[in-house]
PyMOL CGO cylinders between C-alpha atoms (Angstrom):
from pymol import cmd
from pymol.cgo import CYLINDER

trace = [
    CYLINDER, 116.96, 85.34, 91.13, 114.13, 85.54, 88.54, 0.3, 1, 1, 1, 1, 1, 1,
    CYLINDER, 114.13, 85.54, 88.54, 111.16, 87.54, 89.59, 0.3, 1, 1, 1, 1, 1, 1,
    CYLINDER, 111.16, 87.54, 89.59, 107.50, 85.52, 89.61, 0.3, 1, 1, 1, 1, 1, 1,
    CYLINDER, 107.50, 85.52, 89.61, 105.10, 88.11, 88.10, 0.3, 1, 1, 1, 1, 1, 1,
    CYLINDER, 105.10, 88.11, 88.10, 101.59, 87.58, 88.25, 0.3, 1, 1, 1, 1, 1, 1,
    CYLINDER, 101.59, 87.58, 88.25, 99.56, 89.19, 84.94, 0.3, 1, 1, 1, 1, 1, 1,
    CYLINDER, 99.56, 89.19, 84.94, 96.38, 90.97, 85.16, 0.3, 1, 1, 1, 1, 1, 1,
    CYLINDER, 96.38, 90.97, 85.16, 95.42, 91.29, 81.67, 0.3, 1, 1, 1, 1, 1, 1,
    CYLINDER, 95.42, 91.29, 81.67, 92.14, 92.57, 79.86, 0.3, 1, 1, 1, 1, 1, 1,
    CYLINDER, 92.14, 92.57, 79.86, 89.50, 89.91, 79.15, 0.3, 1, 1, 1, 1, 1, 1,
    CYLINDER, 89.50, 89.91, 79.15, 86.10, 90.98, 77.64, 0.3, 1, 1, 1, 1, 1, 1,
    CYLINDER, 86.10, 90.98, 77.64, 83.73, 92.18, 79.74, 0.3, 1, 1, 1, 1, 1, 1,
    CYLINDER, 83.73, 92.18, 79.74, 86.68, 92.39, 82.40, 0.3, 1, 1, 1, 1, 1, 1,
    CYLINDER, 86.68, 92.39, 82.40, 90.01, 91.38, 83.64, 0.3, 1, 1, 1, 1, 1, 1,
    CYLINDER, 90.01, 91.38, 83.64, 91.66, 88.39, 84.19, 0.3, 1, 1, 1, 1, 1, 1,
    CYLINDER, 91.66, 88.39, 84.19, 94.73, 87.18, 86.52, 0.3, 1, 1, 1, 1, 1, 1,
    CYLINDER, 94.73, 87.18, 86.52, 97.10, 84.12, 85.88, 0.3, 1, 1, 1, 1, 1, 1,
    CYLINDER, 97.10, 84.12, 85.88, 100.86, 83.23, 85.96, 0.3, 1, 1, 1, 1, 1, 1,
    CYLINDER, 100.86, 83.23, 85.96, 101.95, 81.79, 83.40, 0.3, 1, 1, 1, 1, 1, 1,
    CYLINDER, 101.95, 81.79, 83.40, 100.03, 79.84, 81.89, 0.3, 1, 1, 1, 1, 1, 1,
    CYLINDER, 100.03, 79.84, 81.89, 97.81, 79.24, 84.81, 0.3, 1, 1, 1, 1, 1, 1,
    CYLINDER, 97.81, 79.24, 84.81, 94.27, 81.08, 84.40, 0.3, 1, 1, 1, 1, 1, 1,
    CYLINDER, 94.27, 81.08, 84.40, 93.30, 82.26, 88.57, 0.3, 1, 1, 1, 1, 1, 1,
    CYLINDER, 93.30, 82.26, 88.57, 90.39, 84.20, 88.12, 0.3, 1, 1, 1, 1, 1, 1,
    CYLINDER, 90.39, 84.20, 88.12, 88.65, 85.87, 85.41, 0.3, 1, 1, 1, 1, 1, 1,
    CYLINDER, 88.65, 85.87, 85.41, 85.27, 88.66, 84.53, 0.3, 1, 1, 1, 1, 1, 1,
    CYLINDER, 85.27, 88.66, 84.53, 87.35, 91.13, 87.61, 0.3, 1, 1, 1, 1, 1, 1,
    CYLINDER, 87.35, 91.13, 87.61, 86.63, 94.78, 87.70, 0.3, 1, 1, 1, 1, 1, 1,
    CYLINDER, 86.63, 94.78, 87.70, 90.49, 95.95, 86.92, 0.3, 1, 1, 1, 1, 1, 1,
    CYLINDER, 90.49, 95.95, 86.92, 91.22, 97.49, 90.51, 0.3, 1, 1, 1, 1, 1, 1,
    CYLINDER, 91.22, 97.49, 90.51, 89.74, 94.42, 91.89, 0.3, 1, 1, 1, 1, 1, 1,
    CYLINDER, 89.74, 94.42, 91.89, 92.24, 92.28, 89.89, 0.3, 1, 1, 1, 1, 1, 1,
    CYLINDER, 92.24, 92.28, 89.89, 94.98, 94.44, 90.81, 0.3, 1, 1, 1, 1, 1, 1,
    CYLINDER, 94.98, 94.44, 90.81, 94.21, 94.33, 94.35, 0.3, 1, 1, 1, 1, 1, 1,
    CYLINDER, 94.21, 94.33, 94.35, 93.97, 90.53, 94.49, 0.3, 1, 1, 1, 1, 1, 1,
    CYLINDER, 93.97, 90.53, 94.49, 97.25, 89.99, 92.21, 0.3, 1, 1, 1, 1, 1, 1,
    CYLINDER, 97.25, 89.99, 92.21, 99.48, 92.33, 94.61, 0.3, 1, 1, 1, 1, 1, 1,
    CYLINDER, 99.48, 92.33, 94.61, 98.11, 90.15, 97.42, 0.3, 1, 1, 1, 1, 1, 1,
    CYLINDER, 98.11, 90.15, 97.42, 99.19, 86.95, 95.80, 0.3, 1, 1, 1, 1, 1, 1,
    CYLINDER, 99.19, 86.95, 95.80, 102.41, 88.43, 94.84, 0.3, 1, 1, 1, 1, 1, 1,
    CYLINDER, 102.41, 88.43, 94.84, 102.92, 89.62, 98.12, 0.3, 1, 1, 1, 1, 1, 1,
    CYLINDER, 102.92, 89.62, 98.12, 101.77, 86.28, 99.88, 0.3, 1, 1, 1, 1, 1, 1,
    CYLINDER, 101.77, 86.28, 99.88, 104.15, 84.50, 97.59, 0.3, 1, 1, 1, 1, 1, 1,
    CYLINDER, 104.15, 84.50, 97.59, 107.17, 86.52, 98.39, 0.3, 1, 1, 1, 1, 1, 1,
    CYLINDER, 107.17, 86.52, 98.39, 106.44, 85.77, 102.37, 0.3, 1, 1, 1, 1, 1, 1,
    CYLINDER, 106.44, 85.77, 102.37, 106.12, 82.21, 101.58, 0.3, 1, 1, 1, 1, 1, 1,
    CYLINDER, 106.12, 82.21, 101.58, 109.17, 81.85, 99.40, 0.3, 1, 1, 1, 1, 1, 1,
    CYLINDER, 109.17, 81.85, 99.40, 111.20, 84.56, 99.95, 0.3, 1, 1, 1, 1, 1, 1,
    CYLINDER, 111.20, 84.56, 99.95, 111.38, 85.03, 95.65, 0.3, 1, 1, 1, 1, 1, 1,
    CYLINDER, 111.38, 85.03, 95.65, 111.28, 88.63, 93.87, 0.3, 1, 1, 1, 1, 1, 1,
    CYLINDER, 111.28, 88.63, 93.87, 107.31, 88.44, 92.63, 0.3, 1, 1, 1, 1, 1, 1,
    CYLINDER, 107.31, 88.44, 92.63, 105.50, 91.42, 91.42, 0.3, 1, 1, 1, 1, 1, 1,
    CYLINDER, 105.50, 91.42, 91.42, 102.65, 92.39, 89.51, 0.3, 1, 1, 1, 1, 1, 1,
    CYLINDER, 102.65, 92.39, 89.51, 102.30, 92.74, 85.33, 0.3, 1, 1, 1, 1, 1, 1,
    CYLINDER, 102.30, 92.74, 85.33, 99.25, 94.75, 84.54, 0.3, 1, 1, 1, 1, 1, 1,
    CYLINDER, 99.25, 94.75, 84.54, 99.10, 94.60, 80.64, 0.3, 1, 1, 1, 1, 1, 1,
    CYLINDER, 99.10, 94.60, 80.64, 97.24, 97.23, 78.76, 0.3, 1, 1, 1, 1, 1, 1,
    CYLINDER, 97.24, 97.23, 78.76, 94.71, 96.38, 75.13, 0.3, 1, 1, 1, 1, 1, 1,
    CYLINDER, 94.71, 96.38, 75.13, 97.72, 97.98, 73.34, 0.3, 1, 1, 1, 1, 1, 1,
    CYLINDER, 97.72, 97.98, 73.34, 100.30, 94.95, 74.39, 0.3, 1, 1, 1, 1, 1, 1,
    CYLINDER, 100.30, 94.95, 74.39, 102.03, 97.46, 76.58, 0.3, 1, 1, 1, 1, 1, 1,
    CYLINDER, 102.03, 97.46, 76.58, 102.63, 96.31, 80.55, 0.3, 1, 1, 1, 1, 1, 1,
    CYLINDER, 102.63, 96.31, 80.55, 103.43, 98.47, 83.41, 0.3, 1, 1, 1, 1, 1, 1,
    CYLINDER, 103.43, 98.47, 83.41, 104.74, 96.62, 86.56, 0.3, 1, 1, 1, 1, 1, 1,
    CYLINDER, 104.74, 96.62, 86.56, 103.54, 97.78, 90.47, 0.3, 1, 1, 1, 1, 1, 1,
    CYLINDER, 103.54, 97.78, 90.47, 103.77, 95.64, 93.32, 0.3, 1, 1, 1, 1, 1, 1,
    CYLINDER, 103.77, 95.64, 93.32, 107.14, 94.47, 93.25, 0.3, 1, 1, 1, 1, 1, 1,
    CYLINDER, 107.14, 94.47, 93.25, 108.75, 92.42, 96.23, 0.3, 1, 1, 1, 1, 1, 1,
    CYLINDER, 108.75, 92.42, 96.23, 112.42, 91.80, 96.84, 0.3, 1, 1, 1, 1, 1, 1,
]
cmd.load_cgo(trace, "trace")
């Protein structure tokens, strides 16, 4: 099954979060953003019962993933 992520992502002055295409929330503090995406991803997985996780992309178009549900 394919996994949902949920991107936190730089966005001048601070972070943003969306999936896909779909802009959540915007100007976070970056552990703030991280914190809130894990919780979506998390609530998601309990809802749906789908892999989600978390994408946090870096200015350098690098991404490390955390928060993974299975």
């Amino acid at each position: 099954m394919k996994r949902t992520l949920i991107d936190v992502e730089p966005d001048s002055p601070g972070w943003k979060i969306r999936v896909g295409v779909c802009l959540l929330e915007r100007n976070l503090e970056k552990v703030v953003a991280i914190e809130r995406a894990s919780r979506l991803a998390m609530e998601r997985h309990r809802a749906t019962g789908q892999p989600t996780g978390v994408a946090i992309h870096t200015l350098h178009g690098g991404a490390t993933l955390v928060g993974l549900h299975d």
